[in-house]
N, C-alpha and C positions, 0 to 999 in steps of 0.2 A: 504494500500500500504506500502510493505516496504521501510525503507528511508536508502539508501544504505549506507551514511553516520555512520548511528548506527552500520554498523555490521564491528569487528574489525577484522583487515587482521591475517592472518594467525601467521607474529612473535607475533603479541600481543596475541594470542590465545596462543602461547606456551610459553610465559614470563608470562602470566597469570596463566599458568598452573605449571609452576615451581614454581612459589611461593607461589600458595595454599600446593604444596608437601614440600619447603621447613618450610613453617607455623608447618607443622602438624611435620617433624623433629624437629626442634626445639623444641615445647611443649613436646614432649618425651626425650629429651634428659637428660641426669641425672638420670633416674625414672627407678625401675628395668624393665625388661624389658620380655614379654614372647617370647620364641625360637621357631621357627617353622622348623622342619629338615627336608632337601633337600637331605639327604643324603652325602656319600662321603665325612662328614666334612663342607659341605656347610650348609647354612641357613641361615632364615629371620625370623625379629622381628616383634610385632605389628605394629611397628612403619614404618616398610616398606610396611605394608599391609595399616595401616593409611592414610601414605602420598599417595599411588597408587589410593586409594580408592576419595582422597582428586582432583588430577590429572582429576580424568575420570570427577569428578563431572564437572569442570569446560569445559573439552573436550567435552561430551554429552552435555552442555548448549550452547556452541557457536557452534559447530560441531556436530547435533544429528547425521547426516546419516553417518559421516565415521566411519570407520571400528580403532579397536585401538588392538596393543599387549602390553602388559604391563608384567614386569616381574615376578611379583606373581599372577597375574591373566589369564595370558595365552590370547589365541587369540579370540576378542570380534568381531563378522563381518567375512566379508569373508577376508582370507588370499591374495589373488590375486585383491583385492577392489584397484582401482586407488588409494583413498585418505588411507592413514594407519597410525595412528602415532604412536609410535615405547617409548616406556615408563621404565625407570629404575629410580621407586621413592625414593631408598636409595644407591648409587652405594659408596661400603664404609662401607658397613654393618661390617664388621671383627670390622674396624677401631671404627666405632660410637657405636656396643657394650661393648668396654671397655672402652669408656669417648675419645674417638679421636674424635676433629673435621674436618679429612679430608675427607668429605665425598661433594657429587653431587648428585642434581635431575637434571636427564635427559629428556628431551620433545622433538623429533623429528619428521615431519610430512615427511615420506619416500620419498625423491629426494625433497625437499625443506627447506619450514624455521626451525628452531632448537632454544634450546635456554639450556641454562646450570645454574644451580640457583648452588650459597656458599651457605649452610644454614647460616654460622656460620658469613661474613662477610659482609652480605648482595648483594655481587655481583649479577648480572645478568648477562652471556654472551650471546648474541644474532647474529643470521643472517636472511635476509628475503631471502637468499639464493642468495644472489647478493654480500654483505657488510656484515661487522661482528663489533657487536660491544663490550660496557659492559656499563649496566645500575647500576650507584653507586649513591645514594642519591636523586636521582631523575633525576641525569644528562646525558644523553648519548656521550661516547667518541670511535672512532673508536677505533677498536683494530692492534696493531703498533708491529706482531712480531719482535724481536729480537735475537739474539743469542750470546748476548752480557753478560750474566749469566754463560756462557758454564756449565750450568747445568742438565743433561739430564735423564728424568723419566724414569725408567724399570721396566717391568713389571715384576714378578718373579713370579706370580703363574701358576700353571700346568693344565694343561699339558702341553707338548711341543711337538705339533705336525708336529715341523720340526728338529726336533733331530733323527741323531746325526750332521748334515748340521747346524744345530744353535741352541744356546741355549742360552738365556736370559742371564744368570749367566754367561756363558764365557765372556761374552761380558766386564763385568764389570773389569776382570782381563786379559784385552786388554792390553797392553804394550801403542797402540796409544791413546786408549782410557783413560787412567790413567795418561798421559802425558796433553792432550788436553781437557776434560771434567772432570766435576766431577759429579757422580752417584747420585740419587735422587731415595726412592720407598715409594709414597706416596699409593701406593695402593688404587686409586679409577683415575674415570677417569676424573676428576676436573685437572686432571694434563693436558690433553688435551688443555681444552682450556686456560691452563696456557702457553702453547707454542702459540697459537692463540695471547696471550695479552702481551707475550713477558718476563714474569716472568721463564719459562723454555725456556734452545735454540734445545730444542727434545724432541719426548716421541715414543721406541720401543717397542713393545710387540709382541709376536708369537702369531696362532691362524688361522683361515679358512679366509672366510670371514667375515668381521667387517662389513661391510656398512649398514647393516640390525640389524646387532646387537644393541638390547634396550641399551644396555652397551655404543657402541662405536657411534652408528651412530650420536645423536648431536654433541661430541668432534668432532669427523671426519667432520662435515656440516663446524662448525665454522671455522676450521684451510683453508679450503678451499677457504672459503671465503674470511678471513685473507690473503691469497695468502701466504699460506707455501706452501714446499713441501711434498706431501703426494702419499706415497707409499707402498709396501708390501717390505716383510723383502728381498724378493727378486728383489726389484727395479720394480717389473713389476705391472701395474695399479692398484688399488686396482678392485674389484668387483666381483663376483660367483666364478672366480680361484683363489681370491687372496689366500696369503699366510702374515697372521699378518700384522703389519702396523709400517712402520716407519714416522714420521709426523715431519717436522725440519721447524724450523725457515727461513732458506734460501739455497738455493744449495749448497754451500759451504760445511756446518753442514752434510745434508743429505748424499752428497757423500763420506764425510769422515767416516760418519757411515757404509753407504753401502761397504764401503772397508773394514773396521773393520769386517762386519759380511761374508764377503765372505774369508776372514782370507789374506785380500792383503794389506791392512795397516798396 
């Protein structure tokens, strides 16, 4: 008989899973590194094939039957499986192959818990899709958006698939934006749930839908959770229409962005 006791809920399945990914970054980091090309300029190292490879193990141990996408491995199960977890085990890759550590492993179980590992700080940030938190040392402390940094992450890589209507870069040489914020491009999405835990008071990027995205979808679980406000570049819901993703600290933040990119601020 199973003892329902033993089998761990879903955020401990993806806090577990981020930190076998974030184990297996770390041990690489420093150490030359082999380039695997995606083309267009993109590309992944060993060390993101490592940590991905690191993720599943622990995913197939506590979750054999669901279905998983991962981003160097592509879709394991069926695409349409109720249960999918949504997997970006180096998000950061530019950054962490020239000696940066702003990088994120991402673990999202699709419309539930999430979890976002720092390799480099030891954080964990988590939601069981109710509450959001961040596991540091062993401790768990809710996470306390703020907008109180007025420092706000953008994303500037391309495309831009809502140009000439917005474009990332303008944004930055905002007259209200340049007065009230000041710019941030950490380039990975570690910046996410730094607006979740209150260290950024936003984070914009262009793009389709994120909510699925291995990329965005745990950043986007947490901030939710967190009770930020989270939206598309065009104010309107995220999900299958959206349109990129604005994620702010508090209403205030968000609307002032949202006037800035609709060019009314």
């Amino acid at each position: 008989m199973i003892n329902a006791e033993a089998i761990p809920d879903d955020a401990e399945v993806a806090m577990a899973a981020v930190r076998a990914g974030a184990e297996a970054v770390r041990a690489r980091y420093g150490k030359r590194l082999t380039r695997i090309d995606k083309g267009a300029g993109d590309f992944a190292t060993d060390a993101d094939v490592a940590a991905e490879k690191a993720i599943l193990g622990v995913l197939r141990s506590a979750r054999p039957g669901d279905a998983v996408h991962g981003e160097e491995g592509g879709q394991q199960g069926g695409a349409d499986a109720v249960r999918q977890w949504l997997v970006d085990p180096l998000c950061g890759t530019l950054n962490y192959a020239v000696g940066n550590m702003l990088v994120a492993v991402n673990v999202a179980l699709r419309n539930g818990p999430a979890a976002v590992a720092d390799p480099f700080s030891g954080e964990v940030f988590f939601t069981d899709g109710g509450t959001a938190w961040v596991r540091r040392d062993g401790s768990d402390t809710p996470l306390a958006p703020t907008a109180a940094t007025q420092l706000v992450d953008v994303n500037l890589d391309p495309p831009f698939p809502s140009a000439p209507g917005f474009r990332a870069v303008d944004l930055l040489a905002h007259p209200g934006f340049i007065e009230r914020f000041r710019p941030r491009v950490v380039s990975t999405t570690l910046a996410l749930a730094w607006v979740a835990a209150g260290k950024r008071a936003a984070y914009v990027t262009d793009g389709g839908d994120l909510t699925e995205s291995v990329h965005f979808a745990a950043g986007i679980a947490l901030c939710q959770a967190a009770g930020c406000v989270v939206t598309g570049v065009d104010g309107a819901p995220i999900g299958q229409a959206g349109r990129g993703l604005v994620a702010a600290a508090d209403a205030e933040t968000h609307g002032l962005l949202l006037s800035m990119i609709r060019g009314r601020g």
